[in-house]
C-alpha positions as CSV (number, residue, x, y, z in Angstrom):
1,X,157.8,82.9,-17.5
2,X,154.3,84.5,-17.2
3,X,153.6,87.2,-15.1
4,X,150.1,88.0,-13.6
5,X,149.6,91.5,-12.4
6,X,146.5,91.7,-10.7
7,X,145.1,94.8,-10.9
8,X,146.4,97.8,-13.0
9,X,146.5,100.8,-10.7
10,X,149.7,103.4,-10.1
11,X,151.3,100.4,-8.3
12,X,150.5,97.4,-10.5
13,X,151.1,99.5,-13.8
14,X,154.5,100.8,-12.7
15,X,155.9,97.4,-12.1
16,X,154.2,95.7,-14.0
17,X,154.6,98.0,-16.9
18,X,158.4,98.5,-16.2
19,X,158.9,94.1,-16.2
20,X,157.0,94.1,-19.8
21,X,159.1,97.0,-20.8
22,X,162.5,95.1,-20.0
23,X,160.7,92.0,-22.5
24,X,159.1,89.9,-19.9
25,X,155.7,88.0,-20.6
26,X,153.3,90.3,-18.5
27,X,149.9,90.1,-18.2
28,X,147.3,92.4,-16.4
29,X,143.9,92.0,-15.0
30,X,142.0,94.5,-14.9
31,X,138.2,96.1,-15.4
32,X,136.0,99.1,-16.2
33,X,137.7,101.9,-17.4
34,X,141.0,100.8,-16.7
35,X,140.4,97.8,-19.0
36,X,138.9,99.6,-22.0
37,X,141.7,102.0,-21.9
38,X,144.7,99.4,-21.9
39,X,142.8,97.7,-24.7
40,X,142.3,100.8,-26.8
41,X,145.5,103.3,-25.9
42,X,147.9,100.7,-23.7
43,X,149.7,102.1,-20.8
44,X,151.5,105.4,-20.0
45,X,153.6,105.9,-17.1
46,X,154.6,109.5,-16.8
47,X,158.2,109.1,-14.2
48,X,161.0,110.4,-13.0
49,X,162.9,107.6,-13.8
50,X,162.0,108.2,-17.2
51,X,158.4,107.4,-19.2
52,X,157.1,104.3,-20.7
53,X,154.2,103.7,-22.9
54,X,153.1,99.9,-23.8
55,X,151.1,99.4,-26.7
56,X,149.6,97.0,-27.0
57,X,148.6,95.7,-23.7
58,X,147.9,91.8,-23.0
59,X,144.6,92.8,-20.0
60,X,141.5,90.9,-19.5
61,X,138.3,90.4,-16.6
62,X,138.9,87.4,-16.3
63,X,141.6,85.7,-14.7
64,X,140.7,82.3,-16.6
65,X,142.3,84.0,-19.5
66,X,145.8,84.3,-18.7
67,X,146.2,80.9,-17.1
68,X,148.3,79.4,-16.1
69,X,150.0,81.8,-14.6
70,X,153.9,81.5,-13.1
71,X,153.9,84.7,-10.8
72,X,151.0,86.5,-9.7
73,X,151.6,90.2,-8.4
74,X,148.6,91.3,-6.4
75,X,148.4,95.3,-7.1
76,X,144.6,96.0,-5.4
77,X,144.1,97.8,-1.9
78,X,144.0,96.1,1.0
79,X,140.7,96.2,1.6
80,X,140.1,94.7,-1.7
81,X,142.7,91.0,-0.8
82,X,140.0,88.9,0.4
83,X,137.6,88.9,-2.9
84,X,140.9,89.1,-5.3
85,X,142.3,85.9,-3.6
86,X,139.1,84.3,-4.3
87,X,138.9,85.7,-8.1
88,X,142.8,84.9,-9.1
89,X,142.1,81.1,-8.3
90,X,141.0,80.6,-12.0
91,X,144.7,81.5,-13.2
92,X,146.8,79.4,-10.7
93,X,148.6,76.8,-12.1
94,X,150.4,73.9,-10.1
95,X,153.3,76.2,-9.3
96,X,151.8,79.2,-9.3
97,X,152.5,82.2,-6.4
98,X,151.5,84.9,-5.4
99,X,153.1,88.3,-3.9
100,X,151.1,90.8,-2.2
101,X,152.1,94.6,-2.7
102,X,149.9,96.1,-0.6
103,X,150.4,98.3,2.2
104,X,150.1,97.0,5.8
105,X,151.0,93.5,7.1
106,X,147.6,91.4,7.2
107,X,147.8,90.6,3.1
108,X,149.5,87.6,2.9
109,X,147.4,85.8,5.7
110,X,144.4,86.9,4.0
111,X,145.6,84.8,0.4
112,X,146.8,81.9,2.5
113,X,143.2,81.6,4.3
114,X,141.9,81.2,0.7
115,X,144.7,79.7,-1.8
116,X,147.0,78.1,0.6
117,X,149.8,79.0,2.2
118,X,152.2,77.3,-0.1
119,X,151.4,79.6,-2.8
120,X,152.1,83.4,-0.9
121,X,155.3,84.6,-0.4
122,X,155.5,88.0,1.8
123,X,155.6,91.1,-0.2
124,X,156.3,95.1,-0.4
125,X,156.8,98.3,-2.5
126,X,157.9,101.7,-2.2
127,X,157.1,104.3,-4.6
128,X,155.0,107.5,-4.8
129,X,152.6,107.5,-7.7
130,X,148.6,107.8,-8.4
131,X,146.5,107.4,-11.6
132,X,146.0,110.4,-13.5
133,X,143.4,108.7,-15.5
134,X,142.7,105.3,-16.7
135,X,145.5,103.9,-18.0
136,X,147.9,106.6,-17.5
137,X,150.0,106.9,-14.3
138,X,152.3,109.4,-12.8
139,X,154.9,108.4,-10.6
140,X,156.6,111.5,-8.7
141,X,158.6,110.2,-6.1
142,X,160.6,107.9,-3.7
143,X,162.8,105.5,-5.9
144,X,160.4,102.9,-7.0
145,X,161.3,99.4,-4.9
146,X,159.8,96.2,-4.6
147,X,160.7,93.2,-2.3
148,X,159.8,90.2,-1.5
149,X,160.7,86.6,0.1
150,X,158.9,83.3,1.7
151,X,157.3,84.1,4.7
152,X,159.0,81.8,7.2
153,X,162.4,83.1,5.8
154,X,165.3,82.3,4.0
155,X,165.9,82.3,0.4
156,X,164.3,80.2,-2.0
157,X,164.7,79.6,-5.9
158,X,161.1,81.0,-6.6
159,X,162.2,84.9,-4.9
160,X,165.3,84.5,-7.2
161,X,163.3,83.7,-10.1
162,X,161.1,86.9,-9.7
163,X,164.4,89.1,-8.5
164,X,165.7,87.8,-12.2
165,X,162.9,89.1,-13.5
166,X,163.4,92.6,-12.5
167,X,167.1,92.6,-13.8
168,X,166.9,94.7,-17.3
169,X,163.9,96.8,-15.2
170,X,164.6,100.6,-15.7
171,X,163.7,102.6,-12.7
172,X,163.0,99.7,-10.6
173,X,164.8,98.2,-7.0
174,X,164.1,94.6,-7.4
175,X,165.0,92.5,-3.5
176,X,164.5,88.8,-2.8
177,X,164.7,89.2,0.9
178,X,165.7,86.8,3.7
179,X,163.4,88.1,6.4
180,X,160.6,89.8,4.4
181,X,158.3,90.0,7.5
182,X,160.8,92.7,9.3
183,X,161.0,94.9,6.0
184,X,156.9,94.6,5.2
185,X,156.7,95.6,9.4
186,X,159.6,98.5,8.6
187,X,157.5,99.6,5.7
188,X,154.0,99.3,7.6
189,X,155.5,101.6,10.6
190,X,156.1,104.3,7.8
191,X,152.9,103.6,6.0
192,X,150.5,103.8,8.7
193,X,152.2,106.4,10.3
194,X,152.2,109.0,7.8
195,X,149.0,108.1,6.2
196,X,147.0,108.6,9.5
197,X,148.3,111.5,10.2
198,X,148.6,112.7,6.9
199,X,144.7,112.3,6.3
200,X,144.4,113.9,9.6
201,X,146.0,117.1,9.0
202,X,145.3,117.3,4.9
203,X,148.8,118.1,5.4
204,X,152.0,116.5,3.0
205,X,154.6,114.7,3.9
206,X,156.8,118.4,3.5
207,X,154.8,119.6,6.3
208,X,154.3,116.5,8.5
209,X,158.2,116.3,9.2
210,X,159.1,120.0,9.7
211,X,156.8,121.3,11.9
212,X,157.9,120.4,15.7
213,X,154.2,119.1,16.6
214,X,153.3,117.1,13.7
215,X,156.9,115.2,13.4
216,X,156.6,114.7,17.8
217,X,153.5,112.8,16.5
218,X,154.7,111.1,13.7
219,X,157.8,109.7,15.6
220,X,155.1,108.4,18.5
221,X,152.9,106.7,16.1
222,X,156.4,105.0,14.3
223,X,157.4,104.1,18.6
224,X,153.6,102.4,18.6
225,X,154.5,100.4,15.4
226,X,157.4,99.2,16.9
227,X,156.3,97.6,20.1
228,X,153.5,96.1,18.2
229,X,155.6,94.6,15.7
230,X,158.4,93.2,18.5
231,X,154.8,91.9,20.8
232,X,154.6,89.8,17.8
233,X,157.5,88.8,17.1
234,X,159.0,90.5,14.2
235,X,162.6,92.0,14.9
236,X,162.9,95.1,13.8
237,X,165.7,96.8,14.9
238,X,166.0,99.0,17.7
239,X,167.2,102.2,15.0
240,X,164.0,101.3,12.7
241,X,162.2,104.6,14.3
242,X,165.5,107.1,13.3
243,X,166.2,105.6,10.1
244,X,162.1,105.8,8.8
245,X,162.3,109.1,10.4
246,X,165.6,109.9,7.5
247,X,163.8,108.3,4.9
248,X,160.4,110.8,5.9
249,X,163.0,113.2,5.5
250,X,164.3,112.3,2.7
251,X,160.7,112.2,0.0
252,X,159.4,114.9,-1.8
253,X,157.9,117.9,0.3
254,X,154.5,117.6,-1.5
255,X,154.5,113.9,-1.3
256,X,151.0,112.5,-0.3
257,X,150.4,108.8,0.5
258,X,147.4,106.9,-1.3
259,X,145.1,106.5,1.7
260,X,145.8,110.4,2.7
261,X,144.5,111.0,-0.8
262,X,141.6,108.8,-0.4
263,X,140.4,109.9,2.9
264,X,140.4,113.4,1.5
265,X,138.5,112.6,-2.2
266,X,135.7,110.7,0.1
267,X,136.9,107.4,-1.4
268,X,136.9,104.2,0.4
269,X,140.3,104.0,2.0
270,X,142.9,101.4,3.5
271,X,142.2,102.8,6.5
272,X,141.1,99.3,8.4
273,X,144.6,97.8,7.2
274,X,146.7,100.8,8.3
275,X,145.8,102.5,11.6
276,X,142.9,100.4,12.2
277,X,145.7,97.3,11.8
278,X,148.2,98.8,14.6
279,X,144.9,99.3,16.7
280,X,143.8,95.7,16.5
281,X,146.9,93.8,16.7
282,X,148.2,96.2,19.2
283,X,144.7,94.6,21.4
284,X,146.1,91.4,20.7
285,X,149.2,91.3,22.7
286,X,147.7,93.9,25.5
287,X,150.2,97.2,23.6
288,X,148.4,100.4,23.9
289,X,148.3,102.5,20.9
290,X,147.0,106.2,21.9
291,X,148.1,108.0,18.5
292,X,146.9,104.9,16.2
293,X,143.6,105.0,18.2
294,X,142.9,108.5,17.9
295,X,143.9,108.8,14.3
296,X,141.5,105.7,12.9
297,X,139.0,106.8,15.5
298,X,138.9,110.7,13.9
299,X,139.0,109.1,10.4
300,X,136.5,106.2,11.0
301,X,133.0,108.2,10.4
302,X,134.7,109.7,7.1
303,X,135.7,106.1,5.8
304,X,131.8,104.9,6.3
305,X,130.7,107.8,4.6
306,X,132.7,107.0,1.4
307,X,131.5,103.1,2.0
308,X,128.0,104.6,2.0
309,X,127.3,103.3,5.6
310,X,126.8,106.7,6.9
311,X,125.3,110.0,6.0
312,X,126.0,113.7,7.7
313,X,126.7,117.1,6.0
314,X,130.4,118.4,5.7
């Protein structure tokens, strides 16, 4: 089986690098930097669950190279799905699919508009990690976890084929899911949550959950994620808020999320697919969203500065 993993960031190197450790035919697309540096020194993953270094690396521009692929993990930020879909149609083959990682919910609909909706399946992860450099990644936290499943439910032999894939993985989780949209929704009311207001305050995750104010917020924005999510059908359950609240409390004290650390480097950020996302598909079935609204509002000038579509001193 060939794997695809498109693009080679903290979460598409982790995963991807931990499936071609455990002997699985994995192959990454990549560019710039990244590329020259899996070509030339092959990966590094610096990890609590103990490090890995691949060398050498199968990576190339060009998607047309590793065709046909089986599997296709797509490992770029949200904001970057719509022009991926369109540049990963050179490696599909007749069977090929495709499982979004990303944070947020909107991913999968965004591939379907473009490759079909036969060829997505619904998609998560969970793990703390950035890239140190090209090539070299440090994960630090949360137990690394990936799941995924077809989007209008159920099981199916392709999610088992990819879960089999995982089995010999060190440090990896590995779920083909029944009802992947709840646990992408259960992830996406932690994600957006503590992003937003973890770029608001420049404040970790340590901080966010033991001071009275900030965790008051946080549980409000999770409340917000949850009537959006039920307005639109998806059944999380009604302890979802309490038990992301124990897993908040249960992450490293330093731990940072990777919009949070965008927002504050002046990078372009996933801010449109995070609090932005609650915001618009809150509009769409008439649920307000006051703590969503203020947080993408505050953050919005900052995210068009790092697009370069504004300009003030700071």
């Amino acid at each position: 089986m060939r794997i695809c993993v498109f693009g080679a960031g903290a979460v598409g190197a982790y995963f991807g690098g931990r499936l071609a450790q455990a002997g699985q035919n994995v192959a990454f697309i990549a560019r710039g930097e990244t590329l020259q540096a899996l070509r030339a020194r092959g990966l590094e993953v610096a990890s609590t669950e103990g490090h890995l270094t691949l060398h050498p690396v199968h990576a190339s521009d060009n998607p047309a190279d590793l065709a046909p692929a089986d599997i296709i993990l797509l490992a770029v930020k949200a904001w970057q799905v719509p022009d991926a879909a369109r540049a990963i149609a050179p490696a599909l083959g007749p069977d090929t699919f495709v499982v979004p990682l990303q944070n947020g919910v909107e991913a999968p609909a965004q591939l379907a508009a473009v490759l079909g909706a036969d060829r997505v399946l619904g998609g998560l992860c969970r793990i703390i990690a950035w890239v140190e450099s090209p090539g070299v990644v440090r994960h630090e936290g949360a137990e690394p976890y990936i799941g995924f499943g077809e989007l209008a439910g159920g099981l199916s032999s392709r999610a088992a084929r990819l879960q089999e894939a995982f089995i010999g993985c060190r440090g990896v989780t590995a779920e083909a899911l029944e009802d992947v949209r709840v646990e992408m929704w259960r992830k996406f009311l932690f994600i957006s949550s503590v992003s937003g207001l973890g770029a608001v305050t420049r404040a970790p995750i340590g901080v966010l959950r033991s001071r009275l104010e900030t965790r008051e917020l946080l549980e409000r924005a999770m409340r917000e994620v949850l009537a959006v999510a039920r307005a639109h059908g998806v059944g999380l359950p009604d302890d979802a808020v309490k038990e992301t609240l124990a897993f908040t409390d249960s992450l490293p004290v330093e731990g940072t999320t990777s919009m949070q650390r965008d927002i504050i480097a002046g990078r372009p950020s996933e801010l449109e697919s995070q609090s932005g996302a609650v915001v618009r598909l809150g509009k769409e079935e008439g649920v307000e969203t006051p703590v969503h609204d203020f947080v993408y509002r505050t953050l919005r000038p900052l995210e068009l500065v790092a697009r370069g579509d504004l300009t003030f001193g700071r």
